[in-house]
LUMSEGU-666030 format. One record per residue: residue in three letters; x, y, z of N, C-alpha, C in turn. Coordinates in steps of 0.001 Angstrom, whole numbers, padded with zeros to 6 digits, always signed. Layout:
N
ALAXYZXYZXYZ
...
This chain:
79
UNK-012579+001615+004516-012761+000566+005488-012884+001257+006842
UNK-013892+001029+007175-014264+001608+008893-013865+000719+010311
UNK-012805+001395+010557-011684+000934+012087-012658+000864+013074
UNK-012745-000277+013597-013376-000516+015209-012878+000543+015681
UNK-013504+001669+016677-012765+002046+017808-012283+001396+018701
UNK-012874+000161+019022-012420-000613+020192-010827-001117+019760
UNK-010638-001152+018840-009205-001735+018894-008224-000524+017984
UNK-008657+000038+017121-008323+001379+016686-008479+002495+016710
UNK-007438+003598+016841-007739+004972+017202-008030+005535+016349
UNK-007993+005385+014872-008520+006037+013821-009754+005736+013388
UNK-010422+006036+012168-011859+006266+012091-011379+005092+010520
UNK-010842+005544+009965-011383+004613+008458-009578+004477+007975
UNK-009636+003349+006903-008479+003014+005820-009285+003000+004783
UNK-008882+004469+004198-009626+005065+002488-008142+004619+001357
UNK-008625+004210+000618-007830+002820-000606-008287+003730-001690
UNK-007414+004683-002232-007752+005543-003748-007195+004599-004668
UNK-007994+004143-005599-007065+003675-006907-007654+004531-008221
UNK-006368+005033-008679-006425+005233-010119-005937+004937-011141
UNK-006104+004910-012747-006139+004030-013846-006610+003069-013540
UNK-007799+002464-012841-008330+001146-013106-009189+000699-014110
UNK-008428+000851-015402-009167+000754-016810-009093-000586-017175
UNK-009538-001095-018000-009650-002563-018519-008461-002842-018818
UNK-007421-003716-018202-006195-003917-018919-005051-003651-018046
UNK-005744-002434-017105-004656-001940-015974-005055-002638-015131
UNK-004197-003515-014435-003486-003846-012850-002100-004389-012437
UNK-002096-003587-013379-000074-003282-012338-000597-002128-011785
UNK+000254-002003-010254+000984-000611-009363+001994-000544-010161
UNK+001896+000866-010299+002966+001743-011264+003367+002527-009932
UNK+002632+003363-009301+003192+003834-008075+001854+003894-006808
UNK+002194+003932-005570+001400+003921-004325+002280+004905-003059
UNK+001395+005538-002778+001634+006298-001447+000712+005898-000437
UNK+001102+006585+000841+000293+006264+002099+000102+007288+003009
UNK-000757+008209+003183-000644+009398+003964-000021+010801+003274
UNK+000064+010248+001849+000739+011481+001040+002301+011345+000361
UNK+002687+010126+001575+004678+010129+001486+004618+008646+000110
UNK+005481+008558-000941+005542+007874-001628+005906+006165-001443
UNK+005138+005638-001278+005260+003971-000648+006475+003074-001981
UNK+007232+003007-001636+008278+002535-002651+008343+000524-002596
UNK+007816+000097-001412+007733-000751-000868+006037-001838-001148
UNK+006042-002641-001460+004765-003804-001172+003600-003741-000327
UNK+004566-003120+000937+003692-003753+001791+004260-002738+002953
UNK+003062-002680+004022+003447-001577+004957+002882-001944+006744
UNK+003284-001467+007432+003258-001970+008862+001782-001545+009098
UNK+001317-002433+010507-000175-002536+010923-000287-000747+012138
UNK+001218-000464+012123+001191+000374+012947+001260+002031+011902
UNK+001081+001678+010406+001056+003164+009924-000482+003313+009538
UNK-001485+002084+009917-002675+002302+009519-003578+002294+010864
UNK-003289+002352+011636-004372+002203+012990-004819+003251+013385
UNK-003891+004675+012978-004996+005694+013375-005444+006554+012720
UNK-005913+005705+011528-006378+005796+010110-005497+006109+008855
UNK-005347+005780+007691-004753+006157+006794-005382+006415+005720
UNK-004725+006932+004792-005275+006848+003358-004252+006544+002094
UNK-004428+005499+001285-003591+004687+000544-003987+004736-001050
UNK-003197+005137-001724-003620+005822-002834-002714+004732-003966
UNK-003139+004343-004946-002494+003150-005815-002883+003960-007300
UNK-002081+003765-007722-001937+004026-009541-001491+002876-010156
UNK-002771+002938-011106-002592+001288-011777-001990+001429-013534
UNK-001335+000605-013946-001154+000811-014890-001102-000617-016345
UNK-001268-000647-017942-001034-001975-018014-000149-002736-018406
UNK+001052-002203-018044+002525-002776-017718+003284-002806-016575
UNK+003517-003876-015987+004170-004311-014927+005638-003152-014628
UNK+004645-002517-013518+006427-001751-013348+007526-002061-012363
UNK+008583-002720-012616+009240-003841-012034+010513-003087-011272
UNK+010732-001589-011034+011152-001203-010034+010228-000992-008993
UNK+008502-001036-008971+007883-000315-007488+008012-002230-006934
UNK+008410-001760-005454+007950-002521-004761+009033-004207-004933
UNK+010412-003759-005590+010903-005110-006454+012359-004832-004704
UNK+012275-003934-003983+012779-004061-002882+012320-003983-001653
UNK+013385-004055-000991+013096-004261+000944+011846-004969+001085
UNK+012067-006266+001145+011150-007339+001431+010522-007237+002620
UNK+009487-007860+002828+008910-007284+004258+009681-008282+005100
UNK+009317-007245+006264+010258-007989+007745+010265-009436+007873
UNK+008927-009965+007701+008970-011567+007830+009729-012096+006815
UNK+009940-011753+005509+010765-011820+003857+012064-011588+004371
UNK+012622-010789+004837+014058-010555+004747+014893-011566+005508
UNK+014538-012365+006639+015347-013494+007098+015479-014697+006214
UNK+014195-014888+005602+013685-016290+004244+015060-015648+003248
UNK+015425-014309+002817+016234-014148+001907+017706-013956+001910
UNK+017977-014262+003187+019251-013447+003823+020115-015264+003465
């Protein structure tokens, strides 16, 4: 995905997915910049001066990635 300069300092958000075989779409695991994304979902401020987001798909639901730390707007709804 190619970042406006006008509103972003980075150039692109590159989205790797692998196992996307017939059958696979569960995230089994996802990183972002290399560091292991344990989490759903990630701030507008780790992608603006470009990132790269890498997803591994798999075809069983893996129900520890991403089953914590709700995002910021989520965690008051759960508290």
């Amino acid at each position: 995905i190619k970042l406006d300069p006008t509103y972003y300092s980075g150039e692109s958000l590159t989205i790797e997915v692998t196992g996307n075989d017939d059958g696979s779409e569960y995230i089994q695991t996802a990183s972002l910049n290399g560091d292991s994304l344990e989490k759903c979902w990630f701030r507008h401020s780790d992608i603006v001066k470009g990132a790269e987001l890498s997803i591994t798909l798999g075809p069983e639901p893996n129900k520890d990635w991403g089953a914590q730390n709700p995002p910021p707007s989520q965690s008051r709804v759960l508290e």
